[in-house]
Structure formats: C-alpha cells, structure tokens
N, C-alpha and C positions, 0 to 999 in steps of 0.2 A: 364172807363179809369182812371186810376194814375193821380196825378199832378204830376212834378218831378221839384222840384225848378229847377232854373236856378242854375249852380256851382258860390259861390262865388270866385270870385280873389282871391290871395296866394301873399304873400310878403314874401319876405326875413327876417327872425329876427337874428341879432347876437346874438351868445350866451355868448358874453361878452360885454361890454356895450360900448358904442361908448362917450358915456358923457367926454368931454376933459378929467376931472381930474383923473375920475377912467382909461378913456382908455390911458394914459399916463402912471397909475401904472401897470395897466397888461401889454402895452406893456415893460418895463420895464426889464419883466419877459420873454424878448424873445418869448410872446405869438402877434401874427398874427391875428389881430383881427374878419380881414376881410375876414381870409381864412374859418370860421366856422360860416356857417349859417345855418337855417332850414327853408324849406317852410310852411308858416300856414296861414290858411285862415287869410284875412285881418282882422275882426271883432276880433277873436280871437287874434289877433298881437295888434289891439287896446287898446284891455283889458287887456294884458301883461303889456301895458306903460298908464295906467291911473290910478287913486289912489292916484296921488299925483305930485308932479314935478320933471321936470329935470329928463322922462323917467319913473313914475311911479312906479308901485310894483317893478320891475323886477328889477332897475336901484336903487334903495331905498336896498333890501337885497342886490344888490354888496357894496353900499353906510357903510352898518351894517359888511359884508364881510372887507372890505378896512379897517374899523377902527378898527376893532379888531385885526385885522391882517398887519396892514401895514406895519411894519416893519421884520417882521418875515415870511411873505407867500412865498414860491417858486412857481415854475411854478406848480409842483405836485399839489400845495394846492390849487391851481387857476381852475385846472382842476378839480380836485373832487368836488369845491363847484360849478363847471358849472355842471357838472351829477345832484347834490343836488337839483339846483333850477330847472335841466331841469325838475327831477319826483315831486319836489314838487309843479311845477306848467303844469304837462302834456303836456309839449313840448318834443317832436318826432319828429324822422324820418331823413332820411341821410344826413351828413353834409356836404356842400357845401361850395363851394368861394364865396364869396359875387361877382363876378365880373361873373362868370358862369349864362346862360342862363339855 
C-alpha cells in the first residue's frame, strides 16, 4: 500500500506586496492589491517571504522594482514585473480576491 502525505494547507499570496510603503506605491497606480492573489501551499508561501526582511525575497525584488522605477512606472509596468516575479519564482495558478473563500 502507498503512503499518501497528508495535503499541506494553501494560503493566499498577494502578488503585489502588502508592505505599507511599497503597497502605497502600487496602489497609487490604481492597482487593487487585494483583488490578486494565488493559492500555494503554505511552505512554499513561507519561502517566498524568507531571505531577508520586511517580506523576504519576494517583497526585496518589488523593494529593487520601486527604486528603479519609482518615478516613472505605470500600472502596465507594475503588471508585467508581477508576471516577471510570478515565473521567476514559479508562482501559478488562478487569481483570486484576497477576501474569496
């Protein structure tokens, strides 16, 4: 007979960063921060936001995003670099309202 883990839990990850200062500049941008989330196992959501502070890897490239761009990004650009980091860091899958079950 098979083992079959038990399924890990799934959390919501925004795919734009919630961190006051950056989420202040996307919204800004008339970008909805909270309408655009992805389910991912929790472990996986963990390692998104560890590597460093204030939100880890994930919140660190928006952090390189904002400064190179701060003054010049539109919503366009805001978008493309959320595709960039989705495949550069293999986050998938249909996007949700953060407030949807």
């Amino acid at each position: 007979m098979c083992n079959i883990p038990p399924k890990e839990p799934y959390e919501k990850h925004h795919i734009f960063p919630q961190q006051k200062t950056l989420a202040t500049w996307v919204k800004r941008r008339n970008i909805d921060i909270h309408a655009f989330t992805v389910r991912l196992p929790r472990s996986f959501h963990q390692w998104l936001h560890s590597g460093g502070p204030e939100g880890g890897q994930w919140n660190e490239a928006w952090r390189q995003f904002m400064a190179k761009n701060n003054r010049t990004a539109k919503a366009e650009d805001i978008w493309r670099f959320a595709g960039e980091l989705m495949m550069r860091f293999g986050v998938n899958g249909p996007l949700i309202p953060y407030y949807c079950n």
